[in-house]
BALOBA-1460 file (C-alpha; in Angstrom, 3 decimals):
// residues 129
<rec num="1" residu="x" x="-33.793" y="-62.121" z="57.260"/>
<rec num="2" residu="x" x="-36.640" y="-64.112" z="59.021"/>
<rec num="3" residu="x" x="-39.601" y="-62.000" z="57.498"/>
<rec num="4" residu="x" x="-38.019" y="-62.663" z="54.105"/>
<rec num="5" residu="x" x="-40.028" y="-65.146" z="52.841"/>
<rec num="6" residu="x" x="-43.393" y="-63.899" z="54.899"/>
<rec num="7" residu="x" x="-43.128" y="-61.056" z="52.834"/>
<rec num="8" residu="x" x="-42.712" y="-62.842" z="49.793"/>
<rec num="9" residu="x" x="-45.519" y="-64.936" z="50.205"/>
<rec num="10" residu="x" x="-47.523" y="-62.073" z="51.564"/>
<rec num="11" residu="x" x="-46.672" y="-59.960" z="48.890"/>
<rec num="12" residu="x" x="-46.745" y="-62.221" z="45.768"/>
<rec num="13" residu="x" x="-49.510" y="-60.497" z="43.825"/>
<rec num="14" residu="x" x="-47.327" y="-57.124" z="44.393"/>
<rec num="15" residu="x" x="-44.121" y="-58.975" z="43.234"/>
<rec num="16" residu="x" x="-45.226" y="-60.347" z="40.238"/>
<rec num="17" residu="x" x="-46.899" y="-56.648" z="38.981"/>
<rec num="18" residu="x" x="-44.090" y="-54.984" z="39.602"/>
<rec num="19" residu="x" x="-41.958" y="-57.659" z="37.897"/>
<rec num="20" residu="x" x="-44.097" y="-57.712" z="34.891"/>
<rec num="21" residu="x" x="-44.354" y="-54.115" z="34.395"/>
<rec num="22" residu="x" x="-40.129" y="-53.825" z="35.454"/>
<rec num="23" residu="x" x="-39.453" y="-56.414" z="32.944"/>
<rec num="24" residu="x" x="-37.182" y="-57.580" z="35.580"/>
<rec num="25" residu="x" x="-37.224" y="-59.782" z="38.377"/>
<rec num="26" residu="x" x="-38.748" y="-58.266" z="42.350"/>
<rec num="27" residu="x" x="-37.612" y="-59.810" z="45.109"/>
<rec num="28" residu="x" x="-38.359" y="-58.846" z="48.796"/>
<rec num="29" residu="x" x="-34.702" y="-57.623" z="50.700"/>
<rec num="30" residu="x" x="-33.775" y="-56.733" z="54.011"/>
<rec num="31" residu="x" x="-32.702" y="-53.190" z="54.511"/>
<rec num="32" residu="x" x="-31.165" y="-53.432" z="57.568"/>
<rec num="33" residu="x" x="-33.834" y="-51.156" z="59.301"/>
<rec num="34" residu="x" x="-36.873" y="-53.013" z="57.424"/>
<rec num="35" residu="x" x="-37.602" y="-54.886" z="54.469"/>
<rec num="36" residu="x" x="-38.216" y="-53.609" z="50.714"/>
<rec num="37" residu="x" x="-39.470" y="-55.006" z="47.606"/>
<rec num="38" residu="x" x="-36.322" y="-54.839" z="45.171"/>
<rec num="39" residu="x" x="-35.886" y="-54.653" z="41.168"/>
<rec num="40" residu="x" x="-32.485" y="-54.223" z="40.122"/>
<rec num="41" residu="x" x="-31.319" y="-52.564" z="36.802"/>
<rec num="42" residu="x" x="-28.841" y="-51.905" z="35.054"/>
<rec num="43" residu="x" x="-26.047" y="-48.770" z="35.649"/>
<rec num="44" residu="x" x="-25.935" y="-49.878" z="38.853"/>
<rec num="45" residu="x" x="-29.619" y="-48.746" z="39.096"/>
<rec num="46" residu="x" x="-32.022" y="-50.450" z="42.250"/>
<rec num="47" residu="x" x="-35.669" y="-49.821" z="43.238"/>
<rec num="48" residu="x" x="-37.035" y="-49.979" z="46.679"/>
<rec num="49" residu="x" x="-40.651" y="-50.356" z="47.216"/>
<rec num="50" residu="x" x="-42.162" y="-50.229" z="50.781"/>
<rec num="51" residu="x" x="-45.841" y="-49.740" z="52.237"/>
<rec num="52" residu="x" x="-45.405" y="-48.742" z="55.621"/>
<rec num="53" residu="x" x="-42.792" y="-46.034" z="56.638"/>
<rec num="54" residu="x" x="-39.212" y="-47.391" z="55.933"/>
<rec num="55" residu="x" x="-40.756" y="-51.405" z="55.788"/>
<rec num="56" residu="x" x="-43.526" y="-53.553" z="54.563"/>
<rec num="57" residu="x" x="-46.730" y="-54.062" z="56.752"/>
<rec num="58" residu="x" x="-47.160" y="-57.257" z="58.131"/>
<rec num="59" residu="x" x="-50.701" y="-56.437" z="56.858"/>
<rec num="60" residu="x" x="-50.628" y="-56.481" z="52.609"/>
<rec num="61" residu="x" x="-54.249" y="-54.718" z="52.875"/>
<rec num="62" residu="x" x="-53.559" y="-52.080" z="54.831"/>
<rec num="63" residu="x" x="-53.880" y="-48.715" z="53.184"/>
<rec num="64" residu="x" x="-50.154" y="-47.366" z="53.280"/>
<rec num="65" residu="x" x="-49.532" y="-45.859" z="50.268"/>
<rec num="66" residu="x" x="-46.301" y="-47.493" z="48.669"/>
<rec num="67" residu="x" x="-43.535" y="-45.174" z="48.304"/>
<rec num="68" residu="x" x="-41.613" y="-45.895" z="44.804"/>
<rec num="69" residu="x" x="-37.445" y="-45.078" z="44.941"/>
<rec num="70" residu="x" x="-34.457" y="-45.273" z="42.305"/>
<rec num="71" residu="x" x="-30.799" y="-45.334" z="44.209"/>
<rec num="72" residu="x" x="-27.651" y="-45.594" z="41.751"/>
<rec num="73" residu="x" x="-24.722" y="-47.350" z="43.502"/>
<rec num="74" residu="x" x="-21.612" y="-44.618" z="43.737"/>
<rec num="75" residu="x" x="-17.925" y="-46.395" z="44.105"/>
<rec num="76" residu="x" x="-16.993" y="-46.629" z="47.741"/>
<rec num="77" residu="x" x="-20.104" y="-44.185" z="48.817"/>
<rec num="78" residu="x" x="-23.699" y="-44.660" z="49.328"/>
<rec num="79" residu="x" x="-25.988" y="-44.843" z="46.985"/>
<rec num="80" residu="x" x="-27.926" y="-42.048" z="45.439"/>
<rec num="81" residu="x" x="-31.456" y="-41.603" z="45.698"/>
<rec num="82" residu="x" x="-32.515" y="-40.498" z="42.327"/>
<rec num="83" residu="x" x="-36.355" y="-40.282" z="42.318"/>
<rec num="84" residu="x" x="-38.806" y="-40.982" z="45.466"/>
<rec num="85" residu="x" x="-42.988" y="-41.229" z="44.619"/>
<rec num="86" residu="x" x="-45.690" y="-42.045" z="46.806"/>
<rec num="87" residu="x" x="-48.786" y="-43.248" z="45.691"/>
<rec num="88" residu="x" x="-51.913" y="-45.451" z="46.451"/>
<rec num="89" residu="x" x="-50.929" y="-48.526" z="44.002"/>
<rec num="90" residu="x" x="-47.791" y="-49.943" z="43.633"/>
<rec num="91" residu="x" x="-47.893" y="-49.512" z="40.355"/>
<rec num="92" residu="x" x="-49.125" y="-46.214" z="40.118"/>
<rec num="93" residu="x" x="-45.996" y="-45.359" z="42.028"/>
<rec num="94" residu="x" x="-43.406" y="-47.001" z="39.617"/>
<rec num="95" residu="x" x="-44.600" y="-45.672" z="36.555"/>
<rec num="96" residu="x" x="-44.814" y="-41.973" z="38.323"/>
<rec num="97" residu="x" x="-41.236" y="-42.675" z="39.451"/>
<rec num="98" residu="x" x="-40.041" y="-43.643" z="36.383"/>
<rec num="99" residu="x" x="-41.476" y="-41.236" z="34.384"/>
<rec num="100" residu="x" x="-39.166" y="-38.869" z="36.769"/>
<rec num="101" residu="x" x="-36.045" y="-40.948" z="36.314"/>
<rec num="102" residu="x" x="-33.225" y="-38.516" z="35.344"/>
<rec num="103" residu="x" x="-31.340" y="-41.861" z="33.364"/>
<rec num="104" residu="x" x="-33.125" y="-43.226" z="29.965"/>
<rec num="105" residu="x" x="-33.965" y="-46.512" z="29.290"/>
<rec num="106" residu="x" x="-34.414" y="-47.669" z="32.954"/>
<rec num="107" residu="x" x="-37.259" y="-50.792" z="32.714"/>
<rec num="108" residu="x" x="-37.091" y="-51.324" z="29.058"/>
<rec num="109" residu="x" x="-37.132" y="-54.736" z="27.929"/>
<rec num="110" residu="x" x="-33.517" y="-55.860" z="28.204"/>
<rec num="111" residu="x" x="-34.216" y="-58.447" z="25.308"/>
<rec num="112" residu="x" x="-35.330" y="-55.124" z="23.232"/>
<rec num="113" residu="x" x="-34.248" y="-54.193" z="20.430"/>
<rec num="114" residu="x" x="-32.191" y="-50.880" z="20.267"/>
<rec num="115" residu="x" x="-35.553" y="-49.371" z="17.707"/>
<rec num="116" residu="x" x="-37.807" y="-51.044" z="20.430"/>
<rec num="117" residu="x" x="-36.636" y="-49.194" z="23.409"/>
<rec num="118" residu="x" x="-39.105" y="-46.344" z="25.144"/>
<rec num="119" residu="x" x="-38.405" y="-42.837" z="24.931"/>
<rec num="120" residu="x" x="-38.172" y="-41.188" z="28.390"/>
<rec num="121" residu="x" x="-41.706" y="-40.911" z="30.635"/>
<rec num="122" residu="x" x="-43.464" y="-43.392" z="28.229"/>
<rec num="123" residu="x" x="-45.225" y="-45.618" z="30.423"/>
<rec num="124" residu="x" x="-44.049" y="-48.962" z="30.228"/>
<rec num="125" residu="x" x="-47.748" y="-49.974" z="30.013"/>
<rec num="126" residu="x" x="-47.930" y="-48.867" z="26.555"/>
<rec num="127" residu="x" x="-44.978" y="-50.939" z="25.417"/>
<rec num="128" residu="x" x="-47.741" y="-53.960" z="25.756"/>
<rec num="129" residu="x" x="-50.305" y="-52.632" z="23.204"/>
């Protein structure tokens, strides 16, 4: 994991938008065959963020478009890819994605509320107004 924290520094502007509009923590992972920018959820529920196929660029200007995914962890198998989106801003990208998302109630406010939480493919923009 020695690109790690060269990513995270790199990509700080990127983690903190995508941790502010998650309403959870990002966090840049290795992948084993790259490294990802990571929000976990709950149901066993993980993003993966990257901007270059399968990785991060070593460049945080380049213009890769960022491909968006939700996995769900399955006992003892791998996990499933529920939703993949690519798209020009990260952002862009997560609300497409989770607009998609097959599983309610993914990036709601987990301090919410039950009457507070989203309906499915409200952007979670609009929770902020």
């Amino acid at each position: 994991m020695p690109l790690t924290l060269e990513h995270t520094t790199r990509y700080a502007d990127a983690l903190m938008t995508l941790a502010l509009a998650a309403h959870r923590p990002a966090t840049v992972v290795n992948t084993g065959t790259g490294y990802a920018v990571r929000v976990d959820f709950e149901r066993g529920i993980h993003l993966l963020a990257t901007n270059a196929p399968g990785d991060l660029s070593s460049d945080p200007d380049a213009q890769n478009p960022w491909v968006v995914s939700f996995f769900q962890k399955q006992p003892a198998a791998e996990d499933t890819r529920l939703v993949t989106v690519t798209g020009e801003w990260l952002v862009d990208a997560f609300d497409q994605a989770l607009a998609m998302m097959p599983i309610s109630g993914i990036a709601d406010d987990p301090d919410a509320q039950p009457t507070e939480l989203r309906l499915v493919g409200t952007n979670v923009h609009d929770l902020a107004r």
